[in-house]
PALO-80831 format. One record per residue: x, y, z of N, C-alpha, C in turn; chain; residue in one letter. Coordinates in nm, 2 decimals. Each point is the difference from the previous one (the first is absolute). Example, Ala and Ser with C-alpha at 12.3 -4.5 7.8 and 13.67 -1.06 7.14 Angstrom:
// residues 2
1.32:-0.57:0.78:-0.09:0.12:0.00:0.09:0.12:0.00:A:a
-0.04:0.11:-0.07:0.09:0.11:0.00:-0.08:0.11:0.08:A:s
This chain:
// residues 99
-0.72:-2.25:0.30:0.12:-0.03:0.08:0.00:-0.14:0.04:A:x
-0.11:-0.06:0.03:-0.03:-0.16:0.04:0.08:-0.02:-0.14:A:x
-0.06:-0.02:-0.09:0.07:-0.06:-0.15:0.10:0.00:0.03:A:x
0.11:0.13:-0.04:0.15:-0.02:0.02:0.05:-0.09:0.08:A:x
-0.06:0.02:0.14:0.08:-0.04:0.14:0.00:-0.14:-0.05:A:x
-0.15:-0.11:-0.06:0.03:-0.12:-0.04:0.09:0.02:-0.10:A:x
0.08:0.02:-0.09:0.05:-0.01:-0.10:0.16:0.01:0.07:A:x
0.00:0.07:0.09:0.13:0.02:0.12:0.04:-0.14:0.01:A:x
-0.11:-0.06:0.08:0.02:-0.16:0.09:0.03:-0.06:-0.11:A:x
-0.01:-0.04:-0.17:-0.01:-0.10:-0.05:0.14:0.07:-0.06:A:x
0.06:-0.11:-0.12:0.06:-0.02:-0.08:0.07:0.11:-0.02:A:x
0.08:0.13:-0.06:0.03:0.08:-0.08:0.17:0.00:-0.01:A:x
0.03:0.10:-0.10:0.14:-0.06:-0.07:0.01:0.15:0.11:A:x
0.16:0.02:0.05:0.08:0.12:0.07:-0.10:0.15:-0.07:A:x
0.03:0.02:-0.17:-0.07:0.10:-0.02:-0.12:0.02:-0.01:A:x
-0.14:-0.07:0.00:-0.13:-0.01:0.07:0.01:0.05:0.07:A:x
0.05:-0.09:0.16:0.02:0.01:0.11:0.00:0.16:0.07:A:x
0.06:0.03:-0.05:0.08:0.15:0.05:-0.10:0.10:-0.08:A:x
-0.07:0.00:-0.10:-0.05:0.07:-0.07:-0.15:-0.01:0.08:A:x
-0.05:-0.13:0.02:-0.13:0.01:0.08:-0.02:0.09:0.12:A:x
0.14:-0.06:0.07:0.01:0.04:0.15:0.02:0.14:0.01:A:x
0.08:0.05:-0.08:-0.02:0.20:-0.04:-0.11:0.05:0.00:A:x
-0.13:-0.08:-0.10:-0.11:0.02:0.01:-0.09:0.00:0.10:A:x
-0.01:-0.13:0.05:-0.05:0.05:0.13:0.07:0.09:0.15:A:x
0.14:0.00:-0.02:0.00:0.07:0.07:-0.08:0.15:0.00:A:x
0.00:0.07:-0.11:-0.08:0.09:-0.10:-0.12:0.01:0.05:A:x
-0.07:-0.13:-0.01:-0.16:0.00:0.05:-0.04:-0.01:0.11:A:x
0.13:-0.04:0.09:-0.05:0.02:0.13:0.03:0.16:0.06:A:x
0.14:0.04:-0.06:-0.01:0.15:0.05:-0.14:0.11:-0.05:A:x
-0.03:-0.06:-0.09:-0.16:0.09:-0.03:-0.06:0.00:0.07:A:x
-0.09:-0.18:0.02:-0.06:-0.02:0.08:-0.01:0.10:0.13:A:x
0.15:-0.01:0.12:0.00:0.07:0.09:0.03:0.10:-0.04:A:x
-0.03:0.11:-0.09:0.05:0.16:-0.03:-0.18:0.01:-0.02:A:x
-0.06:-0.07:-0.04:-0.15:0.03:0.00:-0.06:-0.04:0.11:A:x
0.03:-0.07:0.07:-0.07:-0.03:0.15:0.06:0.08:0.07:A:x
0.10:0.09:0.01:0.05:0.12:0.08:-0.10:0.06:-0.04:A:x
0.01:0.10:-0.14:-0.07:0.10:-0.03:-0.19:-0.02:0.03:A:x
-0.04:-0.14:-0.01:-0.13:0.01:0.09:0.03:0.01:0.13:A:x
0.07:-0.01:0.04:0.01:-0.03:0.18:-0.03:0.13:0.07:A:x
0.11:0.14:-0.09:0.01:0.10:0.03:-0.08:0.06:-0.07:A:x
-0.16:-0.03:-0.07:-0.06:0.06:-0.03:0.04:0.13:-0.17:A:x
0.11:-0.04:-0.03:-0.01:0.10:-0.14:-0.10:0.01:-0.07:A:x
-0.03:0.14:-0.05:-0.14:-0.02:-0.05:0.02:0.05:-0.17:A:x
0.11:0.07:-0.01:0.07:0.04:-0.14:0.12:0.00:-0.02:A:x
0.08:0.03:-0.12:0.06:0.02:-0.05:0.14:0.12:0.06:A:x
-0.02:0.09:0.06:0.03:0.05:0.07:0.08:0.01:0.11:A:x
-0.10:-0.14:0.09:0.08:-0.05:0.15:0.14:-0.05:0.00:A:x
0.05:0.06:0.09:0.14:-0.01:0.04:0.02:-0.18:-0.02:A:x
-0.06:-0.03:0.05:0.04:-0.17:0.00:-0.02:-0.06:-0.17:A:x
-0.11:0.03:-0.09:0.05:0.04:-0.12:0.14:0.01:-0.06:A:x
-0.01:0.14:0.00:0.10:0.09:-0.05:0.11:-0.04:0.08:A:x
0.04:-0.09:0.07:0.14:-0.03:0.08:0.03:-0.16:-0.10:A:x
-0.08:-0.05:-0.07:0.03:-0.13:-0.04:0.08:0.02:-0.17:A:x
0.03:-0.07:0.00:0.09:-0.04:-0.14:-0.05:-0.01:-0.14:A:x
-0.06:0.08:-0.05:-0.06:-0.01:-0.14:0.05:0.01:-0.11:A:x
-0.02:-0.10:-0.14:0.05:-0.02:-0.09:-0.09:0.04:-0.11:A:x
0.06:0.09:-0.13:-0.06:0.04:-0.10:0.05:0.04:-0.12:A:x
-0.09:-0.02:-0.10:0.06:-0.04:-0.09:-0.04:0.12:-0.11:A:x
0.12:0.15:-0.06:-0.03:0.09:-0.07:-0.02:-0.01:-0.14:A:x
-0.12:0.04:-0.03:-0.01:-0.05:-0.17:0.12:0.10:-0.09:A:x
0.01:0.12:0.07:0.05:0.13:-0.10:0.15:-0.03:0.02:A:x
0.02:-0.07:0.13:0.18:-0.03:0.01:0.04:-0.10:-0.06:A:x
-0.08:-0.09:0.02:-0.02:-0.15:-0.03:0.12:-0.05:0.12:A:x
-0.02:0.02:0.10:0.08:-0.02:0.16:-0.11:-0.09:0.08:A:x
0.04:-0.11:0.10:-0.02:0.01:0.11:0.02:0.11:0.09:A:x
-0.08:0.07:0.08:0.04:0.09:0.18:-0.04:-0.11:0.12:A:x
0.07:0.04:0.09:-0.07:-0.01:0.10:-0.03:0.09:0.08:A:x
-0.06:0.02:0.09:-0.05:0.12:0.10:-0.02:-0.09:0.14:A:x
0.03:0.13:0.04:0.00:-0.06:0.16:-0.04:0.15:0.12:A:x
-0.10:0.01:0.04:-0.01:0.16:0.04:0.00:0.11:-0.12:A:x
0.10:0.16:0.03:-0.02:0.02:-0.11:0.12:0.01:-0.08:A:x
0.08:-0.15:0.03:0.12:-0.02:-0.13:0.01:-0.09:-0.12:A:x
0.00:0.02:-0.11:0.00:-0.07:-0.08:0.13:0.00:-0.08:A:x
0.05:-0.16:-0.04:0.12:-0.08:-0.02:-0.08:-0.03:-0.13:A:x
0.12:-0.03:-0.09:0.03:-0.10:-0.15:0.02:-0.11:0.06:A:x
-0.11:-0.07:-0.05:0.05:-0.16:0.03:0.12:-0.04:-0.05:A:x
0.12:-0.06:0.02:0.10:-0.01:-0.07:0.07:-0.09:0.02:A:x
-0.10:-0.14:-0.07:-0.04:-0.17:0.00:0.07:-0.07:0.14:A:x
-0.02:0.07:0.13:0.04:-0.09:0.10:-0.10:-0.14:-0.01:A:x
0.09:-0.11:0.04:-0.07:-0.13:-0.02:-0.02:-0.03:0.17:A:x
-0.10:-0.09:0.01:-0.04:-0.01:0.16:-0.05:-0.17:-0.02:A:x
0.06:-0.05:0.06:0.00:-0.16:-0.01:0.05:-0.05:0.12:A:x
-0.01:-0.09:0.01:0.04:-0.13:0.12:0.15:-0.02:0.03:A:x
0.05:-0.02:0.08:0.19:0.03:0.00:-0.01:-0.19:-0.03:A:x
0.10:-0.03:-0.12:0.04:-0.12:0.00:0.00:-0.08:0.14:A:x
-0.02:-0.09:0.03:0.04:-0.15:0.10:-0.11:0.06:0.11:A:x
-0.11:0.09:-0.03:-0.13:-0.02:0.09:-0.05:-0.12:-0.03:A:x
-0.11:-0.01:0.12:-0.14:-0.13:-0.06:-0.10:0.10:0.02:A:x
-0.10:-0.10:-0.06:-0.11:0.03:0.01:-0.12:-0.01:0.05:A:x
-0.03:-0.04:0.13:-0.12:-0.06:0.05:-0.07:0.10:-0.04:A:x
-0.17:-0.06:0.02:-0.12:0.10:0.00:0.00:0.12:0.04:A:x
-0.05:0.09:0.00:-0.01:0.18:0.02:0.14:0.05:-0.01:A:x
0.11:-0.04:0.09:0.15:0.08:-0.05:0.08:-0.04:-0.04:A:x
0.09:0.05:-0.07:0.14:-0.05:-0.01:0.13:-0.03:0.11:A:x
0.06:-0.05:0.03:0.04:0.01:0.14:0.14:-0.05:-0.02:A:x
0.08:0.04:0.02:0.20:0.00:-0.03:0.03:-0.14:0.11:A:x
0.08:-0.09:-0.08:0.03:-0.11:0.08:0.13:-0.02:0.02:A:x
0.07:0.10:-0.10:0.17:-0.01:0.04:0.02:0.07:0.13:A:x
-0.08:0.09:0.11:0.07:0.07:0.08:0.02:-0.08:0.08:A:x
């Protein structure tokens, strides 16, 4: 995450830019989705706090993305998740400057 966040501060063309910053947005929501689930102690697979998060996977026999979330499972069905044009970028978040 340090890496990226330097690569944020320096130089990058609009499409970099926006592609990094998606990423770490990404790595910081893990980060805190695994420092919850230690907090509250999960100890499997199982646990509600688990089984309440957003999981992505990948079926060899469909040849599909799912996602699951509890016990519902979606077709991925290529939503894109990126940076909204005319953000910046400082270190750890992205943060909207047109409002």
């Amino acid at each position: 995450l340090i890496t990226l966040i330097n690569l944020l501060i320096g130089d990058l063309n609009k499409g970099d830019r926006q592609k990094i910053c998606t990423v770490c947005t990404i790595d910081v929501h893990n980060r805190d989705v695994v420092a919850k689930l230690i907090n509250m102690k999960a100890e499997n697979a199982q646990e509600f706090a688990w089984l309440s998060q957003i999981k992505h996977r990948w079926d060899e026999k469909q040849v599909a993305c799912f996602v699951d979330i509890c016990d519902a499972i979606f077709r991925y069905s290529n939503e894109y998740l990126a940076t909204p044009p005319g953000w910046l970028s400082p270190p750890v978040l992205c943060v909207d400057t047109t409002a």
